[in-house]
SELO-480815 format. One record per atom (N, C-alpha, C, CB): residue number from 0; residue in three letters; atom name; x, y negated, z negated. Coordinates in Angstrom, 2 decimals. Each point is the difference from the previous one (the first is absolute). Glycine has a CB too. Example, Ala and Ser with C-alpha at 12.3 -4.5 7.8 and 13.67 -1.06 7.14 Angstrom:
BEGIN
@num = 0&residuo = ALA&atomo = N&u = 13.19&v = 5.69&w = -7.80
@num = 0&residuo = ALA&atomo = CA&u = -0.89&v = -1.19&w = 0.00
@num = 0&residuo = ALA&atomo = C&u = 0.90&v = -1.20&w = 0.00
@num = 0&residuo = ALA&atomo = CB&u = -1.89&v = 1.17&w = -1.25
@num = 1&residuo = SER&atomo = N&u = 1.54&v = -2.22&w = 1.97
@num = 1&residuo = SER&atomo = CA&u = 0.82&v = -1.19&w = -0.06
@num = 1&residuo = SER&atomo = C&u = -0.77&v = -1.09&w = -0.73
@num = 1&residuo = SER&atomo = CB&u = 1.18&v = 0.63&w = 2.15
// end
This chain:
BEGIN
@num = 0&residuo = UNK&atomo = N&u = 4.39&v = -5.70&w = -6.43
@num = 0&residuo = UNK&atomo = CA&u = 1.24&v = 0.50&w = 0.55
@num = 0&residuo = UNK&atomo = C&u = 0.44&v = -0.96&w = 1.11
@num = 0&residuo = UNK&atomo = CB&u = -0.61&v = 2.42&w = -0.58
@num = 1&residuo = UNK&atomo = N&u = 1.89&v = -2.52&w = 0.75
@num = 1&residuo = UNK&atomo = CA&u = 0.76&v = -1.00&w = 0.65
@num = 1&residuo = UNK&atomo = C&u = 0.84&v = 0.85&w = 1.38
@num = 1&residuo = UNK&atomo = CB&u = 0.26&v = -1.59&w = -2.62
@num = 2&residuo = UNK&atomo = N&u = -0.21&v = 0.95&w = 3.79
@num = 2&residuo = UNK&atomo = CA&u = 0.47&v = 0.82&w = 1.13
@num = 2&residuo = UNK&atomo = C&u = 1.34&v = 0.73&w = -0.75
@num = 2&residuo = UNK&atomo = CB&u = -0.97&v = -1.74&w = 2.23
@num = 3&residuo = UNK&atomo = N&u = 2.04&v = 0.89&w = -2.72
@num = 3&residuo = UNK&atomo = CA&u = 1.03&v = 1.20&w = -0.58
@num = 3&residuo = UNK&atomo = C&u = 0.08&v = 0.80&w = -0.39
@num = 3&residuo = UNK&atomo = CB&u = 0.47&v = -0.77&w = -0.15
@num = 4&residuo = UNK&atomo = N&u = -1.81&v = 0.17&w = -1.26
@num = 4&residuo = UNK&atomo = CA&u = -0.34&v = 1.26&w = -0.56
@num = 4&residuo = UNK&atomo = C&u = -0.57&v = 1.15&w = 0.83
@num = 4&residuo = UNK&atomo = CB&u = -0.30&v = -1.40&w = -1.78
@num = 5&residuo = UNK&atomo = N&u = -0.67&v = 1.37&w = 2.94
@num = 5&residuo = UNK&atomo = CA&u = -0.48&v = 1.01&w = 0.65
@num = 5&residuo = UNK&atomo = C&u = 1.00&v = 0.68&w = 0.49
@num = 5&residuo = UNK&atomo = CB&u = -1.84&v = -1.00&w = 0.40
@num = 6&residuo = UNK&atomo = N&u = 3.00&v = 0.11&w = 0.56
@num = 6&residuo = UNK&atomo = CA&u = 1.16&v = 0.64&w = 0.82
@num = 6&residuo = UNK&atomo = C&u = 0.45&v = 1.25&w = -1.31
@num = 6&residuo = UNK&atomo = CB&u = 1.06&v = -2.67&w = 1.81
@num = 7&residuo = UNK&atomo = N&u = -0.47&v = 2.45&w = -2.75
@num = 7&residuo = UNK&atomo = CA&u = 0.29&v = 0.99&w = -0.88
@num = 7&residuo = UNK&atomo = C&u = -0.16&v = 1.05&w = -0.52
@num = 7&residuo = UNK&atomo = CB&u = 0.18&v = -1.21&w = 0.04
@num = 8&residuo = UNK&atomo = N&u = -1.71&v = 0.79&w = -0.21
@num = 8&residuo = UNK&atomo = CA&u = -1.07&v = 1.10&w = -0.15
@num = 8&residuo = UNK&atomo = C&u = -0.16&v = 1.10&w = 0.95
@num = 8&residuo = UNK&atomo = CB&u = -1.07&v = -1.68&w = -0.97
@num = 9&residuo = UNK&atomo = N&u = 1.05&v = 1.19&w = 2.38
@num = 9&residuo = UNK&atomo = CA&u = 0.09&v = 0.66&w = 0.97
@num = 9&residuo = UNK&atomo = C&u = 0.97&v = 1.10&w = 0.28
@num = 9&residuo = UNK&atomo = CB&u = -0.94&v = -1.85&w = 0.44
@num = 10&residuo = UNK&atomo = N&u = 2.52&v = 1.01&w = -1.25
@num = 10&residuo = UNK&atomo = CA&u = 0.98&v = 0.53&w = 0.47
@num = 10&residuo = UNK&atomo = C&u = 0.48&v = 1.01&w = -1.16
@num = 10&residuo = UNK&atomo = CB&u = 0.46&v = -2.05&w = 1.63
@num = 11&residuo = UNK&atomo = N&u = -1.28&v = 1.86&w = -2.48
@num = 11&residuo = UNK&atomo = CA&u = 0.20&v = 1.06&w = -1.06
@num = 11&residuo = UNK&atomo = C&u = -0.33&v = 0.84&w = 0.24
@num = 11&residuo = UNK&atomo = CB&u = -0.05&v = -0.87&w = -1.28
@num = 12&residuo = UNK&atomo = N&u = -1.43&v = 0.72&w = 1.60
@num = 12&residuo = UNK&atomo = CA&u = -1.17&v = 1.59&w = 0.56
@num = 12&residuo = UNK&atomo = C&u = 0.82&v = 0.81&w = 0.97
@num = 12&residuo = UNK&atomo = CB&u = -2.57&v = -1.28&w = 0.14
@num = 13&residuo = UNK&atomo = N&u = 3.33&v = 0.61&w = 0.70
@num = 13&residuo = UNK&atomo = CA&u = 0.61&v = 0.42&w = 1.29
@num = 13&residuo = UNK&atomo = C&u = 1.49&v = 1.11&w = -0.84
@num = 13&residuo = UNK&atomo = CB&u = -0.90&v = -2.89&w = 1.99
@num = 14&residuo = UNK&atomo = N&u = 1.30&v = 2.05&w = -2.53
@num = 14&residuo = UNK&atomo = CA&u = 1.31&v = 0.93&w = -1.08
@num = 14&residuo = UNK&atomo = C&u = -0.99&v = 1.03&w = -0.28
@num = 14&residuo = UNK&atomo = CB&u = 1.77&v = -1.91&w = -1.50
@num = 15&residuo = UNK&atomo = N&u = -2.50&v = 1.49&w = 0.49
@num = 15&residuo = UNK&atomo = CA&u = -0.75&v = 1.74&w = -0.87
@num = 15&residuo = UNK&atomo = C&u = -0.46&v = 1.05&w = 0.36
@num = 15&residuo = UNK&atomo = CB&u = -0.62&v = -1.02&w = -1.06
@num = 16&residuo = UNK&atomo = N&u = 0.52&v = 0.10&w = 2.74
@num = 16&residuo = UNK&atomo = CA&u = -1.17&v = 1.46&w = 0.49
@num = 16&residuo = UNK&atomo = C&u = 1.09&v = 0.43&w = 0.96
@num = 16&residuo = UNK&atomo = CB&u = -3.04&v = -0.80&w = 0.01
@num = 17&residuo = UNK&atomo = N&u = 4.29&v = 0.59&w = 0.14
@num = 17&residuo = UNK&atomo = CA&u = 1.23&v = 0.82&w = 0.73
@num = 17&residuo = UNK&atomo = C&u = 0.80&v = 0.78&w = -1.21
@num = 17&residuo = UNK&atomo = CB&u = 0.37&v = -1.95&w = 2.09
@num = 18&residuo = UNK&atomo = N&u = -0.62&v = 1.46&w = -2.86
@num = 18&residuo = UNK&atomo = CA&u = 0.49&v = 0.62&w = -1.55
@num = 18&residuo = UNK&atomo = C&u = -0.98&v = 1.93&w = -0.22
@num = 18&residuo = UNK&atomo = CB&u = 0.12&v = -3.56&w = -1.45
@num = 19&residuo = UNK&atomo = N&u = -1.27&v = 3.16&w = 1.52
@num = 19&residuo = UNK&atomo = CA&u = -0.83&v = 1.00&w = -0.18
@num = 19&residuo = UNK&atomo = C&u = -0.27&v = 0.55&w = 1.21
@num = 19&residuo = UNK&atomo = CB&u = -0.82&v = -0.89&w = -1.86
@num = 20&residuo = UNK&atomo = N&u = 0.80&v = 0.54&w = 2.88
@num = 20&residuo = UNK&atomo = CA&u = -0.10&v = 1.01&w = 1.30
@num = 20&residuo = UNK&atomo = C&u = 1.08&v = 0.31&w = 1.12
@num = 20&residuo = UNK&atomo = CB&u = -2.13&v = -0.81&w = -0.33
@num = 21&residuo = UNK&atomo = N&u = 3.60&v = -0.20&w = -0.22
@num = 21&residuo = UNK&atomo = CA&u = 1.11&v = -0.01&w = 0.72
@num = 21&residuo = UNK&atomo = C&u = -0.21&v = -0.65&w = 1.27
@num = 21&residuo = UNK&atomo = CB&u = 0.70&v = 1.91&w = -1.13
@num = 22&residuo = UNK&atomo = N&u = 0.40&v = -2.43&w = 1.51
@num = 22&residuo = UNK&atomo = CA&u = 0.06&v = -0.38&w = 1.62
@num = 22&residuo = UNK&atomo = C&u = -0.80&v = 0.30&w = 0.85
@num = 22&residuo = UNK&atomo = CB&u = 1.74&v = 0.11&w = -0.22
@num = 23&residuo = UNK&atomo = N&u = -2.25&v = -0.67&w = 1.36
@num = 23&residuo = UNK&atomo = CA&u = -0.92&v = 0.75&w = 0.75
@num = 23&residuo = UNK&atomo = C&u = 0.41&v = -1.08&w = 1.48
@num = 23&residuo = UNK&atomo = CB&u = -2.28&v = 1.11&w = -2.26
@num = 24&residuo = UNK&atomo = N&u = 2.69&v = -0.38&w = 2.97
@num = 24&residuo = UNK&atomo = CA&u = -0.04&v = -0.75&w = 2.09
@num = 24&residuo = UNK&atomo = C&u = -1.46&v = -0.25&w = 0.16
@num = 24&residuo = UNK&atomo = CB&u = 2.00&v = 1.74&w = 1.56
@num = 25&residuo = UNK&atomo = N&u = -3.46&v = -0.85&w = -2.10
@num = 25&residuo = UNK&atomo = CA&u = -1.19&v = -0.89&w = 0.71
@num = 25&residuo = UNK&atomo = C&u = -0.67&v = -0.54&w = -1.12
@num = 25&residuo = UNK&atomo = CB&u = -0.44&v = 1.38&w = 2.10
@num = 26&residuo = UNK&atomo = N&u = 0.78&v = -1.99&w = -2.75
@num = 26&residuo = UNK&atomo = CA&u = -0.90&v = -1.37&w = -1.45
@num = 26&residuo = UNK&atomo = C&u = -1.29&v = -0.02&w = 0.95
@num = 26&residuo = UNK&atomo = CB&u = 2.25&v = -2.34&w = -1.28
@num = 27&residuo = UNK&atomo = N&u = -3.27&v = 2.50&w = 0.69
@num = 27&residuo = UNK&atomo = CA&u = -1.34&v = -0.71&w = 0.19
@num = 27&residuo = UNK&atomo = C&u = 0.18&v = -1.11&w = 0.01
@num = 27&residuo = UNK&atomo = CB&u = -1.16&v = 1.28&w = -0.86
@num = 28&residuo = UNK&atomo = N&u = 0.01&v = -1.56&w = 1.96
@num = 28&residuo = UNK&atomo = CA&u = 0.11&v = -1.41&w = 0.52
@num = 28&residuo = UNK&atomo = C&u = -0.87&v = -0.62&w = -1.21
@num = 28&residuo = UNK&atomo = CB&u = 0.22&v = 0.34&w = 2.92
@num = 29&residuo = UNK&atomo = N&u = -0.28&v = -1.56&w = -3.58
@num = 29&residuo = UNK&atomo = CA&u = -0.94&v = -0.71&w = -0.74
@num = 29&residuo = UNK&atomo = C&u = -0.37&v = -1.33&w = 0.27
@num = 29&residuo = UNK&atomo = CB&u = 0.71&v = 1.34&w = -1.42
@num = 30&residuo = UNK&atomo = N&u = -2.17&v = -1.61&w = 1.07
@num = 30&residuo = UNK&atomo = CA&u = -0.42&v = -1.35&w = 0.52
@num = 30&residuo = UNK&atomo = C&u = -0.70&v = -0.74&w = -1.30
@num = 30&residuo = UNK&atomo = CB&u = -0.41&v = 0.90&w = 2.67
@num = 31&residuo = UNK&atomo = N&u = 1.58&v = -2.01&w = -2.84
@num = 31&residuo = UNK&atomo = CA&u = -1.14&v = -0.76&w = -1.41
@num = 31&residuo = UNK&atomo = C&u = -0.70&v = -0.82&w = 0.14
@num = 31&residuo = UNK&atomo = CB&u = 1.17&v = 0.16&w = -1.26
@num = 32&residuo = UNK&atomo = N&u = -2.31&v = -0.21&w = 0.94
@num = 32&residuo = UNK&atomo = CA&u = -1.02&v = -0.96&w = 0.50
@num = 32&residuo = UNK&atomo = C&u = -0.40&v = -0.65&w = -2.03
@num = 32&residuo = UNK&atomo = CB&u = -1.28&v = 1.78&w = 3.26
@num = 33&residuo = UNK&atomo = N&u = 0.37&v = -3.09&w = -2.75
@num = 33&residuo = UNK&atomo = CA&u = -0.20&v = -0.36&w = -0.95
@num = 33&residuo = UNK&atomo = C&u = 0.61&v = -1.23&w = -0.22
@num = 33&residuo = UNK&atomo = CB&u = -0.43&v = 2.05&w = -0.47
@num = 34&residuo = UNK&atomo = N&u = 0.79&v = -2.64&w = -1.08
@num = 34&residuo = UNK&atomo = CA&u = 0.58&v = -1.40&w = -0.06
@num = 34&residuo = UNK&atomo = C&u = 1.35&v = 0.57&w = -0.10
@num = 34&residuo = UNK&atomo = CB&u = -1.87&v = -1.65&w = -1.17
@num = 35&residuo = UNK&atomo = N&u = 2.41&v = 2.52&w = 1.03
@num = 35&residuo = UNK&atomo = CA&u = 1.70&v = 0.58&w = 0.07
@num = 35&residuo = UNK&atomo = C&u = 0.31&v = -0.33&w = 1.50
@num = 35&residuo = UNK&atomo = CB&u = -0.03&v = 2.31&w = -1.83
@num = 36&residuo = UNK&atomo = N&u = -0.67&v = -1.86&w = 2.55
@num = 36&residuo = UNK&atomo = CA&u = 0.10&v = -0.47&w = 1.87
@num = 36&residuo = UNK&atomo = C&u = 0.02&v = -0.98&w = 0.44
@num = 36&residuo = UNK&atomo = CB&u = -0.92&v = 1.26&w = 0.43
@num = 37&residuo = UNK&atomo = N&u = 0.26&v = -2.29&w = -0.85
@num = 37&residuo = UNK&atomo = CA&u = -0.16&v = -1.52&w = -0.11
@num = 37&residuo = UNK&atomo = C&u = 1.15&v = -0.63&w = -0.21
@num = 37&residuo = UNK&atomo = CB&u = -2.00&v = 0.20&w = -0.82
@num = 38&residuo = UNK&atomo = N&u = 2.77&v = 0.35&w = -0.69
@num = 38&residuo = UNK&atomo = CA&u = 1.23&v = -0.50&w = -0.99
@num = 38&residuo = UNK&atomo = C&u = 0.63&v = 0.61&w = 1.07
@num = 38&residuo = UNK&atomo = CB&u = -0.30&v = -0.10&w = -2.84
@num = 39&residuo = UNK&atomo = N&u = 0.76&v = 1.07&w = 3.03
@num = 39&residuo = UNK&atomo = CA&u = 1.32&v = 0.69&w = 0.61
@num = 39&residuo = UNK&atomo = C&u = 0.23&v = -0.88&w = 1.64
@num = 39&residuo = UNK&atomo = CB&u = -0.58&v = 2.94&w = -1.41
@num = 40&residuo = UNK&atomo = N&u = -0.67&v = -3.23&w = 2.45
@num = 40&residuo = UNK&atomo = CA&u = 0.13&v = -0.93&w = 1.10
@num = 40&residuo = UNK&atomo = C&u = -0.25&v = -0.96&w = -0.33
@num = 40&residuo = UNK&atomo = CB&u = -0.34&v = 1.08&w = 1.35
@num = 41&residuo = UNK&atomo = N&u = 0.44&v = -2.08&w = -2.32
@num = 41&residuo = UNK&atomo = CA&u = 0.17&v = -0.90&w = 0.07
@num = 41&residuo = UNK&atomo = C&u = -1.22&v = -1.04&w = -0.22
@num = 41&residuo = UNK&atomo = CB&u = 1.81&v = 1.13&w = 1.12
@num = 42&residuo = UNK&atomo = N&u = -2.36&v = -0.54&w = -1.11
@num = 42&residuo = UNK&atomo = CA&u = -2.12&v = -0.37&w = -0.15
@num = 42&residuo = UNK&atomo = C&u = -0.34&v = -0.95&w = -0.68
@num = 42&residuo = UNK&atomo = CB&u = -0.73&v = 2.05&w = -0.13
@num = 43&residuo = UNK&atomo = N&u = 1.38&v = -1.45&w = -1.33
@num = 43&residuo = UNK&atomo = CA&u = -0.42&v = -1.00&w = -0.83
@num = 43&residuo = UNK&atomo = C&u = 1.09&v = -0.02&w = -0.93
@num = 43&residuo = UNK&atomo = CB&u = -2.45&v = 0.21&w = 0.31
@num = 44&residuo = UNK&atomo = N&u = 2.40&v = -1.33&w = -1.37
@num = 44&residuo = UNK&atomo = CA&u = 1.74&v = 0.26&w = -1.68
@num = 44&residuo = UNK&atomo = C&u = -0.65&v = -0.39&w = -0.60
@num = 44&residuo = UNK&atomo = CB&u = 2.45&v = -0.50&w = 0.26
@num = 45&residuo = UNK&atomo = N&u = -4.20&v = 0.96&w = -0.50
@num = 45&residuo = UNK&atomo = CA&u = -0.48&v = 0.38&w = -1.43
@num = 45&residuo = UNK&atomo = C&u = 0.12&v = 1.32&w = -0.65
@num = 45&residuo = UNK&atomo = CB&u = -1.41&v = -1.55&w = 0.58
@num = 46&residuo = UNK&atomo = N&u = 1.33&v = 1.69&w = -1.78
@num = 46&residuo = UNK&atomo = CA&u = 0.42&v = 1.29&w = -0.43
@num = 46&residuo = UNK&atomo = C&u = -1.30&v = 1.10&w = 0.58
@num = 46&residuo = UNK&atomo = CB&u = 1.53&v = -1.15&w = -2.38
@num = 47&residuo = UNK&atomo = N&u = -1.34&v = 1.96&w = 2.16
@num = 47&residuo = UNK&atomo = CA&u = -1.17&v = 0.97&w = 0.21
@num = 47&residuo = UNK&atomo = C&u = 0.42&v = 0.81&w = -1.00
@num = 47&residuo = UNK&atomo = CB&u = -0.65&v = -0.07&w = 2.45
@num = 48&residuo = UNK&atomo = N&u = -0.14&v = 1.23&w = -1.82
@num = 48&residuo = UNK&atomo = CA&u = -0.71&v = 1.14&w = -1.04
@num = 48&residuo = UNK&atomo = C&u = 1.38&v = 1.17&w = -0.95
@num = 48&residuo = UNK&atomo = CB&u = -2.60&v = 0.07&w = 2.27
@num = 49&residuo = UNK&atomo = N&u = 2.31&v = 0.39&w = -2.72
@num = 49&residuo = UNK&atomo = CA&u = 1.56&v = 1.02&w = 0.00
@num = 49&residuo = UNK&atomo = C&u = -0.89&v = 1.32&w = 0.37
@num = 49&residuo = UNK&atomo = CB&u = 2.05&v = -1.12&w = -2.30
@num = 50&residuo = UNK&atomo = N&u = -2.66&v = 1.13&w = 3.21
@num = 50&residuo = UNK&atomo = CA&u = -0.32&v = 1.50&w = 0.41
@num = 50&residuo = UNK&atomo = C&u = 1.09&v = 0.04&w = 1.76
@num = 50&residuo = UNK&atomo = CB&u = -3.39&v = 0.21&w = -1.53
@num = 51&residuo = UNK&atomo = N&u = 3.48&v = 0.75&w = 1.89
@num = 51&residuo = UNK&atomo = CA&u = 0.62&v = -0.14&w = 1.15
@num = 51&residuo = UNK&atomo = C&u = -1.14&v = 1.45&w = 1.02
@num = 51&residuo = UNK&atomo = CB&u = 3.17&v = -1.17&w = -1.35
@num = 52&residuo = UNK&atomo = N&u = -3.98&v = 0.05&w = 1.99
@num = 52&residuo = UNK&atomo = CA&u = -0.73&v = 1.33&w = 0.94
@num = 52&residuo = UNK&atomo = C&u = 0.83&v = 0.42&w = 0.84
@num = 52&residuo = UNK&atomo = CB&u = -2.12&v = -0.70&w = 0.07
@num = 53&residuo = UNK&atomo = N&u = 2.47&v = 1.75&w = 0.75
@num = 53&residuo = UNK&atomo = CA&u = 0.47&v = 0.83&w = 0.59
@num = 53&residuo = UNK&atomo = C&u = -1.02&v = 1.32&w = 0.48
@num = 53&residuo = UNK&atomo = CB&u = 2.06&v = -1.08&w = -1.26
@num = 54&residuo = UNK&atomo = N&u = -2.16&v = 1.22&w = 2.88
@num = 54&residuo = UNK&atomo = CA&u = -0.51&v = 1.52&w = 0.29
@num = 54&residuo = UNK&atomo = C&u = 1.31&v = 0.33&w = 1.19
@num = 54&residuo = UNK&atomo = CB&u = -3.30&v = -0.23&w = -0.42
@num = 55&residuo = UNK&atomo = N&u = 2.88&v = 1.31&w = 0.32
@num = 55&residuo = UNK&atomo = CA&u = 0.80&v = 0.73&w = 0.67
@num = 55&residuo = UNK&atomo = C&u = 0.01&v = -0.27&w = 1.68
@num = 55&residuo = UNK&atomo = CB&u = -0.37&v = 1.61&w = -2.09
@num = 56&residuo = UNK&atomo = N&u = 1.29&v = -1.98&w = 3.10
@num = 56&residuo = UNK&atomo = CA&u = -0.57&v = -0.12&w = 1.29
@num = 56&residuo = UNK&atomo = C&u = 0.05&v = 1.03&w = 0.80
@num = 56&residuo = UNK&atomo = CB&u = 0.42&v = -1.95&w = -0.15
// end
């Protein structure tokens, strides 16, 4: 997976899950760690994994 591709991915999950739980003023905070965290600051522009870790903060 490629940073765009992640940005997208991201921004899809973000659509679906306002789709299925509606709007919300307090979104959980989330922290991605892993090689998605790396790609997204800048770390590294090898591809990585297509898993996206995420826990809850």
């Amino acid at each position: 997976m490629y940073k765009q591709d992640l940005e997208q991915t991201l921004l899809d999950i973000d659509e679906e899950a306002e789709l299925e739980i509606g709007p919300r003023d307090d979104r959980p905070s989330v922290v991605l760690v892993g090689g998605s965290a790396f790609m997204l600051n800048d770390v590294t522009n090898r591809a990585v994994t297509h898993d996206i870790d995420v826990f809850e903060a």
